[in-house]
C-alpha positions in Angstrom: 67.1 -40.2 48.5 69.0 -41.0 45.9 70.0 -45.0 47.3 66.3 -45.1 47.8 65.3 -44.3 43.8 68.0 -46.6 42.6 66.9 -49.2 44.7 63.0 -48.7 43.5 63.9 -48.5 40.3 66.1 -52.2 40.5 63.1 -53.7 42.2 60.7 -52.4 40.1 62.4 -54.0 36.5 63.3 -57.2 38.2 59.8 -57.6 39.4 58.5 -56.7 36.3 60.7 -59.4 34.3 60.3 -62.0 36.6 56.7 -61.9 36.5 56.6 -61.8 32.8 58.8 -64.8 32.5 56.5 -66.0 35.0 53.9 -66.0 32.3 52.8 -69.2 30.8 52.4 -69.7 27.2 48.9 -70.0 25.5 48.5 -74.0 26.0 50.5 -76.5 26.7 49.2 -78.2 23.1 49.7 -74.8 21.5 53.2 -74.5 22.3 53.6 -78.0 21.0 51.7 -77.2 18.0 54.4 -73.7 17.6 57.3 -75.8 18.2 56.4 -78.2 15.6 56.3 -75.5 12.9 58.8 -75.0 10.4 60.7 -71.7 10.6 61.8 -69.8 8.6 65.2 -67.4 9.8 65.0 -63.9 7.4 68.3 -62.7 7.3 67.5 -58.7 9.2 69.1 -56.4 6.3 70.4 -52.6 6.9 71.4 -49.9 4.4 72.1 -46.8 6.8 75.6 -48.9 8.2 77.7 -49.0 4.6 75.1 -47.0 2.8 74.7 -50.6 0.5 72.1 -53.4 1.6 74.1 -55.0 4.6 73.0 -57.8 6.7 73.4 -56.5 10.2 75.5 -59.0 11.6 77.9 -58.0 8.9 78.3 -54.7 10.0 81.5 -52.8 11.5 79.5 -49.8 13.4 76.8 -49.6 15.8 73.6 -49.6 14.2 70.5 -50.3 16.0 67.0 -51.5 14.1 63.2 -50.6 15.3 60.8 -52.3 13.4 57.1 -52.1 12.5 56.4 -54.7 15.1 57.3 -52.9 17.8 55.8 -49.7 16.8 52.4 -51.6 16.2 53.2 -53.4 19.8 53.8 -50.1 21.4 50.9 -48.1 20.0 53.7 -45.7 19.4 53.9 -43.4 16.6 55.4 -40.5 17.6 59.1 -41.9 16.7 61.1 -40.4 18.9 59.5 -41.8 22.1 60.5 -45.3 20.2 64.2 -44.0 19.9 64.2 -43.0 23.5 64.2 -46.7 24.5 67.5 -47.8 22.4 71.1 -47.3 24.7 72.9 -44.4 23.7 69.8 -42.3 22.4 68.1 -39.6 24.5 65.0 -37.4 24.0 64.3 -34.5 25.9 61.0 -32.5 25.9 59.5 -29.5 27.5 56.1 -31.0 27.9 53.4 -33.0 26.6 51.9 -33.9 23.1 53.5 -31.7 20.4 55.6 -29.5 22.8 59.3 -29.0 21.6 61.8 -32.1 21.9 65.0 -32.8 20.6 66.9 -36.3 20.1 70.8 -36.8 20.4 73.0 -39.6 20.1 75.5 -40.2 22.9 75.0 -36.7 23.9 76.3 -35.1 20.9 74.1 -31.8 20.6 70.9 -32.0 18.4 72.9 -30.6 15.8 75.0 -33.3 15.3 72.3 -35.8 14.4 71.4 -36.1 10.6 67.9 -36.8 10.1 66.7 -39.0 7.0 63.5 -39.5 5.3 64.6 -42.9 2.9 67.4 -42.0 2.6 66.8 -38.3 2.1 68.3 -36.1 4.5 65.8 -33.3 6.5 67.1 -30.0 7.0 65.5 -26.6 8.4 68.2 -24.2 6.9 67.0 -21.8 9.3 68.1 -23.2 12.4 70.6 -21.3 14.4 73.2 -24.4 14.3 71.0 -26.2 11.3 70.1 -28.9 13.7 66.0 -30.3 12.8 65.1 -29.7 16.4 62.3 -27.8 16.1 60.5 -30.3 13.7 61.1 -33.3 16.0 57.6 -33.0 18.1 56.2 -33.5 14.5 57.3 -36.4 13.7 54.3 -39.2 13.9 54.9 -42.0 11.6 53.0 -42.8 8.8 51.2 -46.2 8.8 53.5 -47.1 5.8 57.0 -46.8 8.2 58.9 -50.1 7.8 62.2 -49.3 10.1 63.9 -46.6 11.5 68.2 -47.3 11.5 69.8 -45.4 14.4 73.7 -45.0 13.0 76.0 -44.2 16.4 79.0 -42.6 16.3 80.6 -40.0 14.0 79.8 -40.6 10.5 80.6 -37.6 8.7 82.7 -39.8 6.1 79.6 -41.5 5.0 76.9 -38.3 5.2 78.6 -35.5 5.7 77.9 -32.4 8.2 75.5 -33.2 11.1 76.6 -36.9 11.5 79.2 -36.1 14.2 76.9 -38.1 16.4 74.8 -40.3 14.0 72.2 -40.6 11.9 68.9 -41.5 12.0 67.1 -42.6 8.9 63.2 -43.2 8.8 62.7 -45.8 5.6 59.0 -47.0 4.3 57.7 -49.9 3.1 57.8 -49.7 -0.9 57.1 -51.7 -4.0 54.2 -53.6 -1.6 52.1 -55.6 -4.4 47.9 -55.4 -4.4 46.0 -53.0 -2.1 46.5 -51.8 1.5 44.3 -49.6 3.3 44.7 -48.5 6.7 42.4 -46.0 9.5 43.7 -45.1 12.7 42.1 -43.1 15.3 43.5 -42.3 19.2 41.6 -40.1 21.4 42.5 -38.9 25.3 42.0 -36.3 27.5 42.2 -32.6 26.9 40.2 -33.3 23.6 43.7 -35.2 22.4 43.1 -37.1 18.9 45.9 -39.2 17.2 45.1 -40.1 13.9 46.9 -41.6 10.6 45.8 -43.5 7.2 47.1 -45.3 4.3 46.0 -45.8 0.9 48.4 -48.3 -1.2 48.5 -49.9 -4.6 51.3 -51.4 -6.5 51.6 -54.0 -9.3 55.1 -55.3 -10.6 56.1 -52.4 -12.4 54.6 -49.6 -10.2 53.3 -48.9 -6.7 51.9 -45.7 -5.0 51.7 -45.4 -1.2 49.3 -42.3 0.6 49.8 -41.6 4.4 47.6 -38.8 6.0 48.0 -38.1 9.7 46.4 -35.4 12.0 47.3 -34.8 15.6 45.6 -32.5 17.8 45.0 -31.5 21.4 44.2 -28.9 23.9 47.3 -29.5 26.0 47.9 -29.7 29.7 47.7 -26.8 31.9 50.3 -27.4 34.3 48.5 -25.5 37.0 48.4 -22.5 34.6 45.3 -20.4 33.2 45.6 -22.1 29.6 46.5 -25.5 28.0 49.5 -25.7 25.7 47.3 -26.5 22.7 48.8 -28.0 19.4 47.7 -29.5 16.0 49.1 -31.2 12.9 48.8 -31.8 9.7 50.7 -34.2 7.8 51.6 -36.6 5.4 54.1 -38.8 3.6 53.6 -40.1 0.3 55.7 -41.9 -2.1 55.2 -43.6 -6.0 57.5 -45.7 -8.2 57.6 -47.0 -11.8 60.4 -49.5 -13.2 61.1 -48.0 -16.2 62.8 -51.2 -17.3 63.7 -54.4 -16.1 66.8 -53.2 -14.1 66.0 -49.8 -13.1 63.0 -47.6 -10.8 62.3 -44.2 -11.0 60.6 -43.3 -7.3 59.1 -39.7 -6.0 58.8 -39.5 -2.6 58.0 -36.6 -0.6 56.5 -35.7 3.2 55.0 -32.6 4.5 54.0 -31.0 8.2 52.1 -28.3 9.1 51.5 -27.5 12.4 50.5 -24.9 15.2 52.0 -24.8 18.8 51.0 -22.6 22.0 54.2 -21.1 23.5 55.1 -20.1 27.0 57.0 -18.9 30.1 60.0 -21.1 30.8 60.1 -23.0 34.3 61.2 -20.9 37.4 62.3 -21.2 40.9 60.2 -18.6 43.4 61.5 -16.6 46.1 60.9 -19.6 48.2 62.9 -22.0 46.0 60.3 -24.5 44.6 59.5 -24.6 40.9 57.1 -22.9 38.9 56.2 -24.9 36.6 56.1 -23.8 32.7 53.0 -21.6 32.0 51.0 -21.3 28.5 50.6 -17.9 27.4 47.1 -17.0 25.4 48.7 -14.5 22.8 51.7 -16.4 21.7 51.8 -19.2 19.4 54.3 -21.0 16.7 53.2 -21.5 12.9 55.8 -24.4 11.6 55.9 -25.6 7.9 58.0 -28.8 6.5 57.7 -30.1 2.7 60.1 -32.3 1.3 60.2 -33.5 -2.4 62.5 -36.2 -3.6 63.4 -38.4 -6.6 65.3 -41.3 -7.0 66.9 -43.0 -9.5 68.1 -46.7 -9.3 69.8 -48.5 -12.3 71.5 -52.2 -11.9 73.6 -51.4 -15.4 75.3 -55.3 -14.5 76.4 -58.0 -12.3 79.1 -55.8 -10.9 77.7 -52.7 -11.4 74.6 -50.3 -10.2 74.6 -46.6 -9.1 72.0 -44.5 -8.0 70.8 -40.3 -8.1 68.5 -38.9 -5.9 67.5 -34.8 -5.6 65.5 -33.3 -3.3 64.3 -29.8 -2.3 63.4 -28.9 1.4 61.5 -26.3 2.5 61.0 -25.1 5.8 59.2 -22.2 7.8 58.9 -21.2 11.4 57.0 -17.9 12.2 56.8 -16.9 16.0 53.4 -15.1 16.8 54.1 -12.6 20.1 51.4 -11.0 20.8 48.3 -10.8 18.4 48.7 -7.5 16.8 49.5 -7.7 13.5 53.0 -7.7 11.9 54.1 -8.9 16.1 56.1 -12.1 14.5 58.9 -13.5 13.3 59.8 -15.2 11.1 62.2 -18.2 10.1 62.3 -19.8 6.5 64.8 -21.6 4.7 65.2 -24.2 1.5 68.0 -26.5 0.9 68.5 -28.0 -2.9 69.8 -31.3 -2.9 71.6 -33.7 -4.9 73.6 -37.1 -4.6 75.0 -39.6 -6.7 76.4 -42.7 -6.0 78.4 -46.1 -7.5 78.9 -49.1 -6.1 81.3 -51.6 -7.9 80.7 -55.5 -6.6 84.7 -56.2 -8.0 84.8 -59.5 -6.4 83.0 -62.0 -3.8 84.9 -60.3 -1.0 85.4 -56.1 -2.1 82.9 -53.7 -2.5 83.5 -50.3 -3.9 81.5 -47.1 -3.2 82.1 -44.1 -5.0 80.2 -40.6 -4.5 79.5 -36.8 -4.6 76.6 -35.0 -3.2 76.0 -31.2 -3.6 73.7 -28.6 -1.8 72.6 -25.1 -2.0 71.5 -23.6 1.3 69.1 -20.5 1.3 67.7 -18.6 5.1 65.5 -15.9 4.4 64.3 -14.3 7.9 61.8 -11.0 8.7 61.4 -8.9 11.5 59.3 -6.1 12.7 61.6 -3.3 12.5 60.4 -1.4 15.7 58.3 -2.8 18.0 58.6 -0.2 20.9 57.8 3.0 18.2 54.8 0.8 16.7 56.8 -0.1 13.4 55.8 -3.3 12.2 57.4 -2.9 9.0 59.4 -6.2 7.9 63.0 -6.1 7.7 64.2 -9.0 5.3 67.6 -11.1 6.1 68.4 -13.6 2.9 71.7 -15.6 3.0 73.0 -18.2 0.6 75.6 -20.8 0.4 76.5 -24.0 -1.6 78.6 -26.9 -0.8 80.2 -30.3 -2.5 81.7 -33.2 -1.5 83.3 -36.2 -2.7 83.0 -39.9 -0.8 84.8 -42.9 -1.3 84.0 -46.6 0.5 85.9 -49.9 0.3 84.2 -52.7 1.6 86.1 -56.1 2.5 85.2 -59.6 3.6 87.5 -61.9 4.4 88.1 -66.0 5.9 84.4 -66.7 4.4 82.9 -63.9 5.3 84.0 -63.8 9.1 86.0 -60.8 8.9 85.2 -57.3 7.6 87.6 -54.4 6.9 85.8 -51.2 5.8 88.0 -48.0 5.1 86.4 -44.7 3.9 87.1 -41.0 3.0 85.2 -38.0 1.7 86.9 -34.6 0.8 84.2 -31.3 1.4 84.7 -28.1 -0.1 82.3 -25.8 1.6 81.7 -22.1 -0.5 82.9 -20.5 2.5 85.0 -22.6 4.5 88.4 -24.2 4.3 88.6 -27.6 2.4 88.4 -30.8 4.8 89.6 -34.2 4.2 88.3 -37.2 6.2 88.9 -40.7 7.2 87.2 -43.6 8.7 88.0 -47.6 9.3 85.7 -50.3 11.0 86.3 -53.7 11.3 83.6 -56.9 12.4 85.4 -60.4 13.5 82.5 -63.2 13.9 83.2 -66.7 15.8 80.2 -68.6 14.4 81.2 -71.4 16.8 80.5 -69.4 20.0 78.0 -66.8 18.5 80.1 -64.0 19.6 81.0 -60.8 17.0 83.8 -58.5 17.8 83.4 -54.6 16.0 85.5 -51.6 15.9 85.0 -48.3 14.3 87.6 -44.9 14.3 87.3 -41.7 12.1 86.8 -37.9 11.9 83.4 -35.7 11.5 82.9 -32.3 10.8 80.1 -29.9 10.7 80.5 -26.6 9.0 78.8 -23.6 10.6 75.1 -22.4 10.0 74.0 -19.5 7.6 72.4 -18.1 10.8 75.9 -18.8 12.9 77.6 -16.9 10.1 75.0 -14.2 9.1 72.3 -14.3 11.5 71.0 -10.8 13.4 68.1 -9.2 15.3 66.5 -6.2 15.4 66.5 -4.4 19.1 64.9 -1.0 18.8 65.1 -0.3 15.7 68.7 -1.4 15.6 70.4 -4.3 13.8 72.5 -6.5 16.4 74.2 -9.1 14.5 74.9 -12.5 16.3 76.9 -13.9 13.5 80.5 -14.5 12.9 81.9 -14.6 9.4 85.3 -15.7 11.3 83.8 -19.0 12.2 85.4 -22.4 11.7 84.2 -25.9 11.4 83.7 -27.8 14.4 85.4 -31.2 14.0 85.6 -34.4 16.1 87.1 -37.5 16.2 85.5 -40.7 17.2 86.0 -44.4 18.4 84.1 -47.3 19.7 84.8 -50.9 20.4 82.3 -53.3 20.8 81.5 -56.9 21.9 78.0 -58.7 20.8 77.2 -62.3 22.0 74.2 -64.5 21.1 73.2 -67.8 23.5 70.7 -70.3 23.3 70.3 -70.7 19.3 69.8 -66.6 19.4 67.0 -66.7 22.4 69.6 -64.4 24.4 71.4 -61.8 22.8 73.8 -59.3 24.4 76.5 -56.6 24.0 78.3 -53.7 25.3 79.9 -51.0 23.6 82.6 -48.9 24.8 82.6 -45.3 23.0 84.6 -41.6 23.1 84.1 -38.7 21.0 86.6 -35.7 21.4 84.6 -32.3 19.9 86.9 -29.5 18.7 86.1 -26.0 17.8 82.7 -26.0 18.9 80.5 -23.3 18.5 78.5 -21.9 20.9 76.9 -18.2 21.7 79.1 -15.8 24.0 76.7 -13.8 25.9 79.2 -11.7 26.6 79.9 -10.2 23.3 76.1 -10.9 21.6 78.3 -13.3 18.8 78.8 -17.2 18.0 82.4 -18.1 18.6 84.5 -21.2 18.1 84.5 -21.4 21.9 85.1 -24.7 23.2 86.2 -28.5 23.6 85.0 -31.2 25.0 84.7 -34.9 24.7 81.7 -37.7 25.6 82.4 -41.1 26.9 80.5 -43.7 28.0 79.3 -47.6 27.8 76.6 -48.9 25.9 75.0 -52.6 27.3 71.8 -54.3 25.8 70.6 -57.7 26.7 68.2 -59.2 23.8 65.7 -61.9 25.4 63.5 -64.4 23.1 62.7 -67.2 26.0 59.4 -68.5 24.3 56.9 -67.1 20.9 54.9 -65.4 23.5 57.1 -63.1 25.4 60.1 -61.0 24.0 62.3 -58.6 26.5 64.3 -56.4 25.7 66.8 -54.2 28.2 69.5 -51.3 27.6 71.3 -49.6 30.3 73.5 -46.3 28.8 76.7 -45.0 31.1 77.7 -41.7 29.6 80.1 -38.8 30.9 79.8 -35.9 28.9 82.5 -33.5 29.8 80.5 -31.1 32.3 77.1 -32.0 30.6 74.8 -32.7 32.9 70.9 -31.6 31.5 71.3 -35.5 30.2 71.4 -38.3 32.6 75.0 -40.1 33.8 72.9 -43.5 34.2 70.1 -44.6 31.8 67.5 -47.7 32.3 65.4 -48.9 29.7 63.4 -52.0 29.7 60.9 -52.8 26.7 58.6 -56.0 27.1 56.0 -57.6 25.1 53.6 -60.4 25.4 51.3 -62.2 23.2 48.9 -64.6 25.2 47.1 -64.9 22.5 47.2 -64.2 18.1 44.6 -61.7 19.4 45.9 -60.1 22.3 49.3 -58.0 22.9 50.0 -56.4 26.4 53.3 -54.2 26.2 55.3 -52.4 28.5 57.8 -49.9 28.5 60.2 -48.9 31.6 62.5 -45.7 30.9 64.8 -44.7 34.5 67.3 -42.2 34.4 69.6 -41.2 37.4 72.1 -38.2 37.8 71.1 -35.3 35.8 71.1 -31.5 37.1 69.3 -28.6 35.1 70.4 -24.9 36.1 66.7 -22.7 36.3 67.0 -19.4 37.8 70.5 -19.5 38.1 69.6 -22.3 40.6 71.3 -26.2 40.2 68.2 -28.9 40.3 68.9 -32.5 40.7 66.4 -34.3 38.3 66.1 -37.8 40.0 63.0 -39.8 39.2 61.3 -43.2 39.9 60.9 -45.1 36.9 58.2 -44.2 34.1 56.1 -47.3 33.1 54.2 -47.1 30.3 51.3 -49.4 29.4 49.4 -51.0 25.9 47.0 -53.2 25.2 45.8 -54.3 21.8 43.4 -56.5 21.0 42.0 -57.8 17.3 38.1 -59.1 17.7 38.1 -59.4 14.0 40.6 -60.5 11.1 41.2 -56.6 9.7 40.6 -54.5 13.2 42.0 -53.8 16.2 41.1 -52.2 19.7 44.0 -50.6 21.8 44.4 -48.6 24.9 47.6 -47.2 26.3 48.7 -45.6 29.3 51.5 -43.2 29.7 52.8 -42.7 33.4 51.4 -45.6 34.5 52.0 -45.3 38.2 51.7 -41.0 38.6 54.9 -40.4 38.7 55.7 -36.3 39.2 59.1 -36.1 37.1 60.7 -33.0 35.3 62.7 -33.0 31.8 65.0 -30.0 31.9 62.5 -28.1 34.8 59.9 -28.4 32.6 57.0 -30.9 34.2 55.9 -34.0 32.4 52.5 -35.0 31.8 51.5 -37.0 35.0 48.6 -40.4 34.4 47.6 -40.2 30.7 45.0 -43.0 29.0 44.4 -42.9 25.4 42.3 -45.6 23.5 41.6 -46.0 20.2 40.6 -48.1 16.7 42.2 -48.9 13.7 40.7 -51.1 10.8 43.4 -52.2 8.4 43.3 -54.4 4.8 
């Protein structure tokens, strides 16, 4: 069974490529007419990498880019199902539209990515490892998203706890001049509507930039008596003013609110097949995310600039279990933050970073004390912590700017943890002659332990059973990767393999056997990384990733993982894209029961077309062929078709 998927799955993406490149161009005297044209080579910039404007060919570490264009190609904007295509990035879910997911980098848990809004980073304090899982299934861009920079590898030395596997930075368009405007609207079955805006001015000394987005929908059924229903409400807005010639003052901010249906987890009968997941009628989630930030840039000379930024996160998640009143829980926390950082240009060939960054940490939880003697009285839980660090960042370009050397440390001093020192060095080597680049990266993450890990209880009949250990220590982890990219044809083919290994110490994890977190475990993750990069005409662009990884017992992620992305443009008006995700050797435990999760490939469908200079007309289709897969036991959303409108200016 399983020679037969594999073998479906390699007929399927080679048909699918070869009938693509298959496709002609336009005309014959169009692609003339292109060839003829004059163009112009932009030089693809990246910040997240060195944490200074870096072109990415320049860069030491693995750093992957996904642009507007391929978001508008896609129809996508729920971000993580654009990660999901990238090699050594996963997303799981538990279901359909707005059910709970969770992204990881080379399988490092979900509390090991660092999420970023520019260059902000998104926490919900109240998390029981501080991971941002239970935001991800909110996160629809805004119409104003420029990139999203997918750092790999451990990176605490740049941004601190909760980059032992990477980061992932979400950065907007800003200081656009003149007026945008943008409506979008998606609708589907199960009265499913996708919908964002933009509203955007900006002269030479200012700009402000409105994003509204609403998402709602019934949800599926799964065979069950009610649909996992789900709505947000969201936006992202930003402003800026240069104060003077060589400096900006910018507020940006984003905020969620949303409400989710919950239900019973998957099961295995008495007959061994799977129950699928089941909505419940009297259980729902109420979520909450706002975000305020400013940020100060200042170019004080040619050698010169530094920057501050402050921000202050709020989050809440309050769990509804039945609907009598005072039945909930409840999950808030805030986080106050604060960073500032120099960067010295000493000569054509060193750059010099210098940094701190402090945060204060507050989780404030409620409970209803007894359930079970009808006591709905709230118990209140309120822990706080602060912590500091220090960063430092040498940047070096050598033989004209063929070799780069980058070594970096940072110093932490957590409020109630040991002190921690650590180190980083990467390294780029570029053979312009035969368009091949050679990078390397080594160094040491951390991530301290959760106010909830620490602190963190319940109440079970009207008793106080405390989860948390105040004899925790910092996880740490040290990392490596080596790397080959290689461009042919004038940069029509482009492709690479990376070779990675991440050994985790101290981990935390919860022993059910004595109802506490405990530094528990080790455990490393290995794998390869490929990509191939094709550009064969204007019209067509293909783009594959396969992911190898073995995760040290982990198995609820795949061993083997497919992607192919393709888009074609037969016309300026038309774009037909399709994405192929296939993943192979992955076993979930339900009911104390092993499950092999093998699937045919998922193809997913869209079709835009633009009748008019400032609108366009789009459909997609999501499990194109009907495909019945699982993600962790919990069943997928089988044929899905969505079509919608946007008008833009």
């Amino acid at each position: 069974m399983v020679f037969k998927n594999c073998v479906t799955a390699k007929s399927l993406l080679l048909a699918l490529a070869l009938s693509l490149l298959a496709c002609p161009p336009l005309l014959a005297e169009d692609s003339e007419k292109n060839d003829e044209e004059d163009v112009t080579v932009v030089e693809e910039m990246v910040v997240t990498a060195t944490r200074t404007e870096t072109p990415l060919e320049e860069t030491t570490k693995s750093v992957e880019v996904v642009g507007k264009e391929e978001m508008e190609d896609r129809q996508q904007y729920y971000m993580p199902e654009l990660l999901d295509s990238l090699p050594g990035v996963y997303l799981r879910r538990t279901g359909g539209m707005g059910q709970w997911s969770v992204v990881n980098i080379r399988g490092a848990g979900s509390q090991y990515t660092q999420f970023q809004y520019n260059g902000l980073p998104m926490r919900d304090i109240a998390d029981t490892q501080g991971s941002f899982q239970y935001f991800i299934e909110d996160m629809y861009a805004g119409s104003n998203v420029d990139r999203i920079e997918v750092l790999k590898g451990t990176n605490s030395v740049l941004y601190g706890s909760q980059a032992m596997g990477g980061v992932i930075n979400v950065m907007p368009e800003k200081w656009d001049s003149g007026l945008k405007a943008e409506a979008r609207a998606e609708i589907g079955a199960n009265k499913t509507l996708l919908s964002n805006g933009r509203l955007a001015y900006g002269q030479e000394k200012f700009y402000i930039d409105l994003n509204p987005m609403y998402q709602t929908t019934d949800g599926e059924t799964y065979g069950g008596d009610y649909g996992y229903g789900y709505r947000n409400t969201g936006m992202t807005f930003s402003s800026g003013v240069k104060a003077f010639e060589n400096a900006s003052l910018e507020f940006t901010g984003m905020f969620t609110d949303s409400d989710l249906d919950m239900g019973a987890s998957p099961k295995i009968d008495e007959n061994g097949k799977l129950v699928p997941q089941r909505a419940y009628d009297d259980q729902w989630r109420e979520s909450k995310l706002d975000q305020m930030g400013l940020i100060w840039n200042h170019s004080v000379t040619q050698i010169w600039d530094y920057s501050l930024k402050g921000s202050h996160t709020e989050t809440e998640r309050h769990y509804y279990w039945s609907k009598t009143d005072g039945h909930n829980s409840n999950y808030d926390g805030e986080a106050d933050y604060m960073e500032m950082q120099h960067n010295l240009y000493l000569a054509d060939w060193v750059t010099l970073t210098l940094g701190a960054d402090y945060e204060k940490q507050e989780y404030k939880g409620e409970e209803p004390r007894n359930i079970y003697a009808n006591d709905y009285s709230r118990v209140h839980f309120n822990e706080t912590w602060d912590v500091w660090d220090l960063f430092a960042q040498t940047q070096f370009a050598f033989l004209d700017r063929t070799l780069f050397f980058n070594l970096g440390g940072r110093y932490n001093n957590p409020e109630e943890f040991d002190d921690k020192t650590l180190w980083e060095v990467s390294a780029a080597y570029l053979l312009d002659a035969t368009g091949t680049k050679f990078h390397a990266h080594a160094g040491t993450g951390y991530r301290t332990p959760s106010l909830y890990e620490v602190y963190g209880g319940y109440l079970w009949d009207g008793n106080l059973v405390t989860v948390g250990n105040p004899d925790l220590k910092p996880e740490e982890s040290t990392g490596c990767e080596f790397g080959i990219d290689q461009s042919f044809f004038d940069g029509k083919v482009k492709a690479g393999a990376t070779i990675y290994y991440t050994e985790f110490e101290d981990q935390i994890g919860f022993d059910s056997t004595i109802y506490k977190y405990e530094n528990t475990s080790e455990s490393d993750a290995h794998g390869v990384e490929t990509y191939i990069n094709l550009r064969p005409f204007r019209e067509l662009k293909i783009d594959l990733a396969y992911t190898y990884a073995d995760l040290d017992g982990e198995t609820r992620l795949p061993r083997h993982k497919f992607d192919l992305v393709a888009s074609y443009y037969p016309t300026d008006r038309v774009t037909i894209s399709c994405d192929v995700d296939y993943q192979h050797d992955k076993t979930v435990e339900i009911s104390g029961v092993e499950v092999e999760e093998n699937y045919d490939p998922i193809v997913n469908l869209a079709v835009t077309f633009r009748p008019f200079e400032h609108m366009e007309v789009f459909s997609r289709i999501h499990n194109l062929f009907d495909t019945d897969y699982t993600e962790g036991g919990y069943v997928m959303p089988d044929f899905t078709f969505t079509g919608g409108v946007k008008f833009y200016y």
